[in-house]
C-alpha positions as CSV (number, residue, x, y, z in Angstrom):
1,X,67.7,-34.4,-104.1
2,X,69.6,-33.6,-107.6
3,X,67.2,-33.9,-110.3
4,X,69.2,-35.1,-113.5
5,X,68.8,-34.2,-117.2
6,X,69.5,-36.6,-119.8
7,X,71.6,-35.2,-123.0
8,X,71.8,-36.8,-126.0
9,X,75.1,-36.9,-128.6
10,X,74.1,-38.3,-132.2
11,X,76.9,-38.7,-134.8
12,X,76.6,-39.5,-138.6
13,X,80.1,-41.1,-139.8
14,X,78.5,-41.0,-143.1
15,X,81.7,-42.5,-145.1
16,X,84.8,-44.4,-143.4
17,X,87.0,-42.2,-144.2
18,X,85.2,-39.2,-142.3
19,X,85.5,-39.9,-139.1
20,X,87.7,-38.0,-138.1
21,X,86.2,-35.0,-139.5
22,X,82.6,-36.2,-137.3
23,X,85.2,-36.6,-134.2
24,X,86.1,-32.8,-134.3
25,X,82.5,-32.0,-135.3
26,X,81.2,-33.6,-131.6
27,X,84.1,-32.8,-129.7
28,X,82.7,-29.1,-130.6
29,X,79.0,-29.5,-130.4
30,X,79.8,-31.5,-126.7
31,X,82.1,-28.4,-125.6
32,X,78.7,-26.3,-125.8
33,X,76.8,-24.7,-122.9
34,X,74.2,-27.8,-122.3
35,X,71.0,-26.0,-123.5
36,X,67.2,-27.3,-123.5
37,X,64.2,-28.2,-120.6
38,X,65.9,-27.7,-117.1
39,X,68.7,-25.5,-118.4
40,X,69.5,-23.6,-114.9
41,X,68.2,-25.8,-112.5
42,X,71.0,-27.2,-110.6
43,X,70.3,-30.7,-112.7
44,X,73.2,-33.0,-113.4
45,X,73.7,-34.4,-116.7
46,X,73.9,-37.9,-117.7
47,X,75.5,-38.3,-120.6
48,X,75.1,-41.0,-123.7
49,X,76.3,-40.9,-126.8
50,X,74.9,-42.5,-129.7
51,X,76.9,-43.4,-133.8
52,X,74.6,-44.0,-136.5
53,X,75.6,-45.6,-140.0
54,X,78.5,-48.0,-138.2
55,X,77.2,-49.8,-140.9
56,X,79.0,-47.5,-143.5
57,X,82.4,-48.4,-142.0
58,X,84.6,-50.4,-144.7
59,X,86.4,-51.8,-141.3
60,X,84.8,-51.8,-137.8
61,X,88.5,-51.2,-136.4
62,X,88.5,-47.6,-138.0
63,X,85.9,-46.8,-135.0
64,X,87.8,-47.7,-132.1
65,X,90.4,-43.9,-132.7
66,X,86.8,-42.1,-132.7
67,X,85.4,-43.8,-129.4
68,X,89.2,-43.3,-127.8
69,X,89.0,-39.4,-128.8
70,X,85.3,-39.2,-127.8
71,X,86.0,-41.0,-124.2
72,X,88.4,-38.4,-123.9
73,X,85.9,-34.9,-123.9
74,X,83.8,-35.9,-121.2
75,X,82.3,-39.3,-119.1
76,X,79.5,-41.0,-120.7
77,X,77.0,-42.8,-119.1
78,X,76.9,-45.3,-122.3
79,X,78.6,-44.6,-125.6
80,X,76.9,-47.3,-128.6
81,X,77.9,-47.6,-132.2
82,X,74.6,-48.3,-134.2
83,X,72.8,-48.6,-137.7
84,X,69.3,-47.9,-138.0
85,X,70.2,-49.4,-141.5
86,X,70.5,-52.9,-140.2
87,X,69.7,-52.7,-137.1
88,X,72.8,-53.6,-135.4
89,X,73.2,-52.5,-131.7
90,X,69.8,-51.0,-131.8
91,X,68.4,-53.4,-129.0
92,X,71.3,-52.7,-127.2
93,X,70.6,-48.9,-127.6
94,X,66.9,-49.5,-126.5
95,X,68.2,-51.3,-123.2
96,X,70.8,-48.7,-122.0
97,X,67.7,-45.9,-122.0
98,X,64.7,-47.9,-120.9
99,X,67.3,-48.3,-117.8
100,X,68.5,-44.7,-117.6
101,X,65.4,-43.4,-117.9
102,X,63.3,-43.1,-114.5
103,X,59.6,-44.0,-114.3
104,X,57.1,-41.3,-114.1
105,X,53.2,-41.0,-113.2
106,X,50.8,-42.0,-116.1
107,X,49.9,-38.8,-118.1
108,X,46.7,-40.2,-118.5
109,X,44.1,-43.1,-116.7
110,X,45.0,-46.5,-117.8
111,X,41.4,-46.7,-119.6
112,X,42.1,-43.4,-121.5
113,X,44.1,-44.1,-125.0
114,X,43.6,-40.9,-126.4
115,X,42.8,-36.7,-125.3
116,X,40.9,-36.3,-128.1
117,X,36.7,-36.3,-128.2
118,X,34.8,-38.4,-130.3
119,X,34.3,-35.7,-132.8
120,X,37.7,-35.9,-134.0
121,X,38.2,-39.4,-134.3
122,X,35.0,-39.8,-136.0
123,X,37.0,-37.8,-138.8
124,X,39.8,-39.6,-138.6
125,X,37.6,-42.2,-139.2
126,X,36.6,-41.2,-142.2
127,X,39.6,-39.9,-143.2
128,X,41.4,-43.2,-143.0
129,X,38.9,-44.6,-145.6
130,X,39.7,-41.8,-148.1
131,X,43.4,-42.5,-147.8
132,X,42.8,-46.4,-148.2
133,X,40.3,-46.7,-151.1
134,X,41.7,-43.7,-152.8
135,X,45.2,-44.6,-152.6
136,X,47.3,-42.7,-155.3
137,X,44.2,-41.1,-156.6
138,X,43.5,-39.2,-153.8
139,X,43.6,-35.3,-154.1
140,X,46.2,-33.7,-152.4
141,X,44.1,-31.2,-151.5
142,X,41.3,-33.2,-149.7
143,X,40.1,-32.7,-145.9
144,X,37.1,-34.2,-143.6
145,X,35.1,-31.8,-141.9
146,X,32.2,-32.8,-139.0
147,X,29.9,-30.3,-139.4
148,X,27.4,-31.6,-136.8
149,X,28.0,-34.6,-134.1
150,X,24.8,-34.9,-132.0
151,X,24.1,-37.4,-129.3
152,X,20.4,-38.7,-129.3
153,X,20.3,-41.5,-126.9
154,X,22.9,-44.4,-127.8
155,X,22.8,-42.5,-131.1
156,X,25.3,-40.8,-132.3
157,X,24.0,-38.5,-135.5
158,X,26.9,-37.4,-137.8
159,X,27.2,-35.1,-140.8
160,X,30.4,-34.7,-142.3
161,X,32.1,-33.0,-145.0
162,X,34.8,-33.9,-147.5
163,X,36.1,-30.7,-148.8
164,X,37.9,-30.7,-152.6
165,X,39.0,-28.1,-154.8
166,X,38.4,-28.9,-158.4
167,X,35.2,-30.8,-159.4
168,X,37.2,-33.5,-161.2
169,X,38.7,-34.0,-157.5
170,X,34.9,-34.4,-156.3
171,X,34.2,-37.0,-159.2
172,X,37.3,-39.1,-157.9
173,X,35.4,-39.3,-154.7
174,X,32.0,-40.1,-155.6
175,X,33.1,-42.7,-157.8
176,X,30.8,-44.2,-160.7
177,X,27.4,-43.3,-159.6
178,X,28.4,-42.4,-156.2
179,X,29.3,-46.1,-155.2
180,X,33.0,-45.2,-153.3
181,X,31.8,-42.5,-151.5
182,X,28.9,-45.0,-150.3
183,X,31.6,-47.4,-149.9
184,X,33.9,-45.5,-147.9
185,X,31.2,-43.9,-145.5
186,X,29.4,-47.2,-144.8
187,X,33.0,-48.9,-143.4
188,X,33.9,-45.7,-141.7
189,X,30.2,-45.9,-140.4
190,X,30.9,-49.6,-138.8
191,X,34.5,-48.5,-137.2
192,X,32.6,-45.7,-135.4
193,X,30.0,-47.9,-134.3
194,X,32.9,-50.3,-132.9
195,X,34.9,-47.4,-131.3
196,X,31.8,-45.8,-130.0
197,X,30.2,-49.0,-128.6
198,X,26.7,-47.5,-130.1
199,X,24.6,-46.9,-133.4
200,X,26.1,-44.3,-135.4
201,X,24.5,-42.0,-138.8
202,X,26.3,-40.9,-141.1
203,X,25.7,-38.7,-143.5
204,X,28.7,-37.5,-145.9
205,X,28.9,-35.4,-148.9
206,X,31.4,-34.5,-150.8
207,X,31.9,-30.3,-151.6
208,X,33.8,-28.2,-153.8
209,X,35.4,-25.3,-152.2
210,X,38.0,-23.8,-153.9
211,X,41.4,-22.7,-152.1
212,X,39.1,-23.8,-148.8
213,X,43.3,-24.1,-147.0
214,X,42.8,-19.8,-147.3
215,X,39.2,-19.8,-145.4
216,X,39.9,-19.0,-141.7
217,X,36.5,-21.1,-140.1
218,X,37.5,-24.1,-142.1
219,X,41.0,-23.8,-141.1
220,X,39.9,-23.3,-136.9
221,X,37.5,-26.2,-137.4
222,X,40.4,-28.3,-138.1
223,X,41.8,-26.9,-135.8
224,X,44.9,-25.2,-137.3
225,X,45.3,-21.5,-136.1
């Protein structure tokens, strides 16, 4: 059986009186070698093609040469003038690939909503709090670290680490007499204790470390490498 690939064609008539100009622009980019995941396989392509910013169009009419030229370079499965501006045609874009598209196996079970452990969402967690209660004041240079996650029984025994540069960053956190940090740890505390269906600890402190983005462990413990 013929597997197929699906290509996409997006154009950008950015001003009515360039469409012409976009026309020869895709007539060139569809007249390519098909390139990407199953390149070489013996798949069939299934065309669609897609125009964004319709809504930039003095008259609608002016569309109808484009579409006749485009019908013209090769068959399309669907071809659908949109704007993500105004959401014209966008349901109608939604339809024609939720029914192109075939159904796969689940990646994962149905009970499983994300591959990542516990130790990770607790500092996202945390993390979400900063961003929240912080708002515009929040460094720009400002990251959670777990340094310990221990299980003890239905326990869960956390130590985490918010990392700043510049001691007026770590003053921003803390807050007046350490009240937002306390803030900010105790509803991150409750989420975890929701998410992880147990009682959760929480210890957090807040840590200058200065240009912390050059130290290689911190970096692998967030896992960028």
């Amino acid at each position: 059986m013929q597997k197929k690939r699906y290509v996409l064609y997006v154009s950008f008539p950015l001003r009515h009186d360039t469409v012409i100009d976009q026309t020869t622009a895709l007539e060139k980019l569809i007249g390519r070698e098909p390139t990407g995941m199953g390149a070489g396989f013996g798949m069939r392509d299934v065309d669609f093609e897609f125009d964004n910013k319709v809504d930039l169009l003095k008259r609608p009419a002016e569309l109808i040469p484009f579409l006749d030229r485009l019908s013209k370079t090769r068959e399309f499965a669907a071809v659908v003038p949109v704007s993500a501006h105004t959401g014209r045609n966008i349901p109608e874009l939604l339809r024609v690939l939720r029914e192109a598209l075939p159904e796969g196996p689940a990646a994962y079970p149905e009970d499983q909503f994300t591959d990542r452990d516990e130790r990770f969402l607790a500092a996202e967690l945390l993390r979400e709090k900063l961003f929240k209660d912080l708002g515009q004041e929040l460094p720009y240079r400002c990251e959670v670290v777990i340094e310990s996650f221990k299980e003890e029984g239905r326990l869960r025994r956390i130590e985490a680490t918010i990392l700043v540069e510049r001691e007026s960053q770590k003053l921003i956190v803390l807050g007046a007499r350490g009240e937002r940090l306390k803030r900010m740890a105790s509803a991150a505390r409750k989420d975890m204790e929701r998410l992880f269906e147990g009682k959760v600890y929480l210890g957090v402190w807040v840590k200058v470390r200065r240009a912390w983005t050059d130290d290689a462990r911190v970096l692998r413990q967030l896992g960028y490498e």
